[in-house]
DONUVO-166840 format. One record per residue (C-alpha): x, y, z. Coordinates in steps of 0.1 Angstrom, whole numbers, plus 5000, padded with zeros to 4 digits. Each point is the difference from the previous one (the first is absolute). Layout:
BEGIN
XYZ ...
//
This chain:
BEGIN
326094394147 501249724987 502750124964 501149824970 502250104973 500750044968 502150204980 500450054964 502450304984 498750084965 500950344984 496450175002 499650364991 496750215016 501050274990 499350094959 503450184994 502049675007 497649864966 500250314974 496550054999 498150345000 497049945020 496950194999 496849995014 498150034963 498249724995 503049834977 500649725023 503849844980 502450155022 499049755030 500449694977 503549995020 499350155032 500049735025 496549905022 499650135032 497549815018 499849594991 500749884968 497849844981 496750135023 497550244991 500050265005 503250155003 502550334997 503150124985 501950305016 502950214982 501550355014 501650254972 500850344999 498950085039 496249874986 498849675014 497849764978 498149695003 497849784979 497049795013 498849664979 497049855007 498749624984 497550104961 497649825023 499950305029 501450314985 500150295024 497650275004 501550294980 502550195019 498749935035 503049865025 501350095033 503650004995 502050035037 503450085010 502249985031 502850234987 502149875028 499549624999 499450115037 497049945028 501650315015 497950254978 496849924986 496549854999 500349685017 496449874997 498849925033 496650104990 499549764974 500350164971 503449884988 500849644999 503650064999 500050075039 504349924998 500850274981 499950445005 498050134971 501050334997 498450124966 496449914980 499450074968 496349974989 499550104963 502050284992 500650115034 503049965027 499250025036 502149945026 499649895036 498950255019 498449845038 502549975027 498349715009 501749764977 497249745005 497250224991 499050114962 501250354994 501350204965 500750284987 500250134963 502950134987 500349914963 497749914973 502249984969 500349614998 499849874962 497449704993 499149824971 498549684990 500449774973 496449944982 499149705014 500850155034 502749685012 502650235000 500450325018 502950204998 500850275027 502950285005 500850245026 503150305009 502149835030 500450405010 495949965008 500849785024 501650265028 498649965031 501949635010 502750004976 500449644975 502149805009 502349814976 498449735010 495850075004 497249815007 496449944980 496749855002 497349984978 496350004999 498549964966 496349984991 498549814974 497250064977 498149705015 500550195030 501749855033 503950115005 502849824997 503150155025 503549944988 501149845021 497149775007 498449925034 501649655016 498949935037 503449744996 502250295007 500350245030 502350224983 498050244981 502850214978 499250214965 502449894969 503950085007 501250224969 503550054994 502349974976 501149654987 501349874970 499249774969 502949774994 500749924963 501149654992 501050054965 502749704995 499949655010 501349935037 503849925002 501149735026 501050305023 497450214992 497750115029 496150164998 499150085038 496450055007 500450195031 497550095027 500750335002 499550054962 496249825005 496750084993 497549875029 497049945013 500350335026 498149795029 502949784997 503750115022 502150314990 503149834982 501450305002 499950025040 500649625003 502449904976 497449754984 496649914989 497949825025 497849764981 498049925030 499250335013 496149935001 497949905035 500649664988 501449794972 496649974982 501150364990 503649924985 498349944960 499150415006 503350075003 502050124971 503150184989 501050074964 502450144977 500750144961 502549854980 500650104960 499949614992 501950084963 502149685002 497149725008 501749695014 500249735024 501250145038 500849835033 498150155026 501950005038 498250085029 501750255034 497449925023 499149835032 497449825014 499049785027 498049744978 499749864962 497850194980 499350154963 500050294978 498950104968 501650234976 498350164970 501150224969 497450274997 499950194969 500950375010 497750134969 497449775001 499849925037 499149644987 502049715009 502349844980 501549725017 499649875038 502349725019 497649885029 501149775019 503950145011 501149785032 502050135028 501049835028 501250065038 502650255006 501050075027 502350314996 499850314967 502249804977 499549964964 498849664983 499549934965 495949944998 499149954962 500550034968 498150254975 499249974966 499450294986 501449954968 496549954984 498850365014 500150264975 502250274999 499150285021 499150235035 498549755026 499550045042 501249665015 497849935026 500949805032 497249825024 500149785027 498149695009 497449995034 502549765018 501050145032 503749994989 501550405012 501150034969 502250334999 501650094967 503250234995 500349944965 499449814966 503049914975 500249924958 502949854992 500349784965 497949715002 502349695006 496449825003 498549654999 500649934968 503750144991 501449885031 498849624995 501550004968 502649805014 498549795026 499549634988 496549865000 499149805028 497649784982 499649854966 501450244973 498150074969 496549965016 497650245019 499750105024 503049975019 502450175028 503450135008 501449995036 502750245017 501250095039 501750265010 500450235033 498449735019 496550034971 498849804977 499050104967 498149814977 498450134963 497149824987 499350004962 496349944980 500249924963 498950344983 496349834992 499549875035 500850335024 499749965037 497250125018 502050265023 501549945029 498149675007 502549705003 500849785028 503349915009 501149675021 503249935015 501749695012 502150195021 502749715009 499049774968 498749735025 496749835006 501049965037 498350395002 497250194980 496449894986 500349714977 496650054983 498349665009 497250184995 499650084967 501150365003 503749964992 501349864963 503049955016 499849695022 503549965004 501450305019 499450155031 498850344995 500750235030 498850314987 497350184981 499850354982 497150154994 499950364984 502450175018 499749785034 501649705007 498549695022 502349735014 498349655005 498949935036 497949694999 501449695019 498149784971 502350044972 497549854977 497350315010 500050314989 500850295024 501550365001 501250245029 500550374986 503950075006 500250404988 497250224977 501150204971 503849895004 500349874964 501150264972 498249904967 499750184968 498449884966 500750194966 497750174982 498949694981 499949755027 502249834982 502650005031 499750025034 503050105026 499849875034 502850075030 500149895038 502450095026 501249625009 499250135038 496549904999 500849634995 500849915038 497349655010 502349884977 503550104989 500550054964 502949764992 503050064969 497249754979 496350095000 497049864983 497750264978 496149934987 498250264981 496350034994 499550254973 496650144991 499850134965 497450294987 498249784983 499149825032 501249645013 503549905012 503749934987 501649805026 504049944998 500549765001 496949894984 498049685003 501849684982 498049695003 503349834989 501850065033 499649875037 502650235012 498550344999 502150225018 500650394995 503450154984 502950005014 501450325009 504250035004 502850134988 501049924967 502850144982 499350164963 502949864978 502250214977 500449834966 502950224985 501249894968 501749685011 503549854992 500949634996 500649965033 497150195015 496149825016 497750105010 497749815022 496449985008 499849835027 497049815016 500650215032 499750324981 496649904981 496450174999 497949744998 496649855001 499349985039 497649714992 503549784992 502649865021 502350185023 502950064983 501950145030 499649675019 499949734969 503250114981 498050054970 496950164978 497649694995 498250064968 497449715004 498450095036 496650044990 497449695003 500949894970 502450074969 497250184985 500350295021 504450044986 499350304983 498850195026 503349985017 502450264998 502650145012 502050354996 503250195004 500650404998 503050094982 501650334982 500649884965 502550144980 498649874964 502449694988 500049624986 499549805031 500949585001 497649875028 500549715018 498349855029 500449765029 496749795002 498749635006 497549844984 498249674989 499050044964 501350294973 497750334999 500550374995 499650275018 499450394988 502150335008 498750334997 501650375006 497150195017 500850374999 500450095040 498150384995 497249914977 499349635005 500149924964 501749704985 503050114981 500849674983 499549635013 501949674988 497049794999 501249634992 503649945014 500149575004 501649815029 500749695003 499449745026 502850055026 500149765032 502650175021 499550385006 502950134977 500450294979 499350004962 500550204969 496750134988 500050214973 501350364989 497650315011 500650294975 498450275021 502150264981 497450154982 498350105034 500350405019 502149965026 498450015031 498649865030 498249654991 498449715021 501149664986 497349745000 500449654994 496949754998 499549644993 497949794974 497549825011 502549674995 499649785027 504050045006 500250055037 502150294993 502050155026 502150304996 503450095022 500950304983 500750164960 503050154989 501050264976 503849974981 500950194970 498649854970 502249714980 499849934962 497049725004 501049864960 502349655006 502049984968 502049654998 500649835035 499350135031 501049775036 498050085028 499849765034 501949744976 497150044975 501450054966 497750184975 499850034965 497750154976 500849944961 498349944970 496850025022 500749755017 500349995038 502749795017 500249945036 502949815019 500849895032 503850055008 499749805033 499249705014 496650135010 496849964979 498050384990 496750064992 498750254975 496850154988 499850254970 496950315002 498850294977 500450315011 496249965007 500849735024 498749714980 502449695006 501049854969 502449755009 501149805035 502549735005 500749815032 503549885014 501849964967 504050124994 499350174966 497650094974 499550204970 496350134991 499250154965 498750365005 498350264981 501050354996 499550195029 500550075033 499649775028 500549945038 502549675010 499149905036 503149745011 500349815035 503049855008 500349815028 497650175016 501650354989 497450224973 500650244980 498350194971 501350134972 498450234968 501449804964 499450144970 499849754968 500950234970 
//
């Protein structure tokens, strides 16, 4: 038979001394409240079993809507967990032909096997002591017997049982249940295991192993005992893998966010489930369904997911493990909780890949040959789970991939080589790159995970998968995002005011430190560094960011660019090295790199015409009353028809911006006195000057002239001066 495992280690106790309880067969069903569930969780009906004081007890729940008849069960035992001794059922009436039933008990009575024929019926009386009672709506029976009774084939510590319980309605229901998937016929294993209390949040080193010898299981599944595993596809085929289960009991005092890691091995992709079933109620309380695993090879251990149970009350639950009908082997040795690093604490310092400050958007990361990516919804707009579709330019080229020419691609400008779907990935194989046309590459390879909320959704890929065509040190990424509410987000998204509509750039970019500066320190945001708008220029091949790309000036404010930095919170002067053909200004915003909120923005900083690309004096950023932090700077244009084109901005330490008498600058002498503004030439060359508010209103401009002196009001102001050819900016203040 074909096996696949998994393992989880959970301290799980069967035995009611390890709880404290005093158990009784009396009708008073509280003491098995924290007694772990034998059979499957969350499935009626089902059985608890506890051994105390030498006298064995079990309790039987049916669903209110098929309560039990009275008392009546068949309760049977193979002392031995043996097919050595015992009834073995080859006359049909025991469905658990796998297993040596070696004592019955029908009412009150014990009878053990008696026929030496172990296939044939045959029992014997020896006992008729056992305790029975019911609850009064009969969907709860409690029963108790003397383990010295039982003295013909001595129990075992570890025994086996089978149930066969009949309802009011009449019919039977065996525990457990007939399934023509499985060959393997066994009885439930009973033995001692242990419920693990998790009573403190997970340190970094801290360790919960889920392992398979510590499991309950579907008893038609593998022995993980014998094996050394749990074989999730022990069926007659994998149409019988969702009927496999294993679980375990955990004391869940401490609810919180775990990652879940994975020893397994399989020979294909596939996915598993795993529920928290409340131990009392035997209802459940929270359920991750869609769990991908991929390929592997040899037992190793993988992190798989992460688990959110910090929303889960307090309390006694069995976690539940099931497996997916793909044909993937899966074999499990065991489960892991370690403290959730998870989607969203781990991104916390990941820059954004597209525009900051507006949803949705994504983060990017690589790492032992995967890539990672996090997408984000905006709280009101959740995803619809697990449904996106990812494109990648795989060598940021049009000379490979689909190009869309037929209308089923926004993004007419790249190339895109591959396509993930769900957790399968496509790579384009038409020879028309105008036509679309997909070739499956690998099924269930892709890891994905979406919070609670659909609010975020995790996706990773081993980089292997992308050989048609090699993944270069740049790539190009399109997302199509499918919200709850139906629809779709694409990103980038549609822009009538561009012809260039390519898909990000993915690279490496460096996050900058911004300590607190000294006089001598910069630092530089460079155009090579930039997040951008993919729909403008190529920075990496132009020299610049061109913040007029679009159709038409119109579409200026929808440029943007962005830098990650670690701000330590200071007075910053900014300057920045730029061209362009008429005066403008542009915006700059701190966009807080965990939660995507703005943090503070400059929203009217003036430049001035500048002809040669040169760097100017801007104005002074007091982002001092910000947390420090990780931030995405973003800078935007006006919709000015400047032709502005940006090289790079610096940071320096922040200079006194008041000019008191006479300050030279370029051989510019300025003066400001008696509110009045003089400006002089102390060269042979002419200057030009215009005076703006702070708003960016011009108030005053003069042409080619050596000096002059301009009455001005009280207030602040912003001189722009070229001379020669060389322009600068300065903040005056007329007192």
């Amino acid at each position: 038979m074909k096996k696949v495992i998994f393992t989880f280690y959970l301290l799980i106790c069967s035995m009611a001394v390890m709880y404290g309880q005093t158990y009784a067969a009396d009708g008073n069903v509280s003491e098995w409240v924290t007694t772990p569930i034998q059979s499957e969780p969350g499935v009626y009906p089902y059985f608890k079993f506890a051994e105390q004081n030498d006298v064995l007890y079990w309790a039987m729940y049916a669903a209110a809507d098929k309560p039990f008849a009275a008392t009546l069960a068949d309760i049977f035992i193979d002392a031995d967990y043996s097919t050595s001794t015992g009834y073995l059922g080859g006359d049909g009436y025991s469905p658990w032909t796998s297993s040596g039933l070696d004592y019955l008990i029908q009412g009150s009575s014990i009878f053990y096997f008696s026929n030496s024929d172990q296939q044939t019926w045959g029992w014997t009386g020896i006992n008729y002591g056992v305790t029975r009672t019911a609850v009064p709506d009969s969907t709860i029976l409690e029963y108790s017997s003397e383990k010295s009774w039982y003295n013909q084939i001595s129990l075992g510590t570890t025994l086996g049982m089978g149930l066969q319980l009949f309802t009011k309605t009449g019919g039977r229901d065996d525990l457990p249940g007939a399934d023509t998937g499985f060959t393997n016929k066994k009885v439930y294993k009973v033995k001692n295991r242990t419920t693990l209390d998790i009573t403190t949040a997970l340190g970094l080193t801290d360790t919960i192993k889920l392992n398979c010898t510590n499991a309950f299981y579907n008893p038609y599944m593998n022995d993980p005992d014998t094996d050394g595993f749990l074989n999730f596809q022990y069926g007659t085929d994998p149409t019988a893998n969702p009927r496999h289960w294993a679980s375990w009991a955990i004391n869940l005092a401490t609810p919180q966010i775990f990652d879940l890691r994975m020893t397994y091995q399989s020979t294909a992709a596939g996915q598993i489930s795993l529920s928290f079933v409340n131990m009392a109620t035997n209802a459940v309380a929270k359920t991750f369904s869609e769990i991908d695993f991929s390929t592997n090879g040899t037992m190793s251990e993988t992190k798989v997911f992460q688990i959110d149970a910090s929303d889960i009350p307090a309390g006694r639950y069995m976690v539940v493990l099931k497996n997916s009908a793909t044909s993937s082997n899966l074999k499990v040795q065991n489960l892991k909780l370690t403290k959730g690093t998870g989607a969203v604490s781990k991104w916390d310092n990941v820059p954004i890949q597209s525009e900051p400050g507006v949803y949705p958007y994504f983060k990017f990361a690589e790492q032992n040959n995967t890539l990672y990516w996090a997408m984000y919804a905006a709280t009101n707009r959740p995803f619809a789970t697990g449904l996106a579709d990812i494109f990648i330019d795989a060598d940021y080229s049009t000379s490979t991939g689909y190009l869309g020419g037929d209308g089923y691609s926004p993004w007419t400008s790249s190339g895109l080589d591959y396509l993930i779907q769900g957790s399968s990935i496509f790579y384009f194989s038409n020879p028309d790159q105008q036509t679309w046309g997909w070739t499956p590459k690998a099924y269930y390879v892709v890891t994905r995970k979406a919070d609670t909320d659909s609010i975020r959704i995790e996706y990773s890929i081993s980089k292997d998968y992308f050989d048609q065509v090699t993944l270069g040190s740049t790539l190009g990424m399109g997302l199509q995002l499918f919200p709850k509410a139906g629809g779709r987000d694409d990103l980038p998204g549609p822009d009538d005011g561009f012809t260039n509509k390519k898909t990000y750039k993915v690279k490496n970019r460096t996050t900058l430190n911004v300590g607190t500066l000294g006089l001598n320190d910069t630092i530089k945001l460079n155009h090579t560094n930039a997040f951008y708008n993919p729909y403008m220029n190529d920075p990496d091949e132009d020299g610049f960011l061109n913040f007029q790309y679009g159709t038409n000036y119109t579409a200026n404010p929808r440029h943007w660019a962005s830098w990650g930095i670690n701000l330590t919170p200071q007075k910053l002067d900014l300057r920045m090295t730029y061209t362009s053909s008429a005066a403008g200004q542009i915006s700059l915003s701190f966009v807080d790199m965990k939660t995507n909120l703005v943090a503070k923005t400059f929203s009217a900083i003036n430049y001035s015409t500048n002809v040669a690309m040169s760097e100017i004096q801007m104005s002074q950023i007091d982002v001092s009353d910000i947390p420090a932090g990780y931030y995405m700077v973003v800078v935007k244009n006006s919709a000015t028809d400047s032709e502005l084109k940006v090289q790079n901005l610096k940071f320096t330490k922040a200079t006194p911006t008041h000019l008191d008498e006479v300050q030279p600058q370029k051989d510019v002498a300025i003066s400001v006195n008696n509110k009045q503004l003089t400006i002089e030439s102390k060269s042979d060359s002419k200057i030009s000057f215009s005076v703006y508010t702070m708003s960016g209103a011009l108030i005053s401009q003069m042409d080619n002239t050596n000096s002059a002196t301009l009455h001005l009001e009280r207030g602040a102001y912003i001189l722009s001066v070229n001379n020669g050819g060389n322009v600068f900016s300065k903040k005056i203040m007329v007192l």
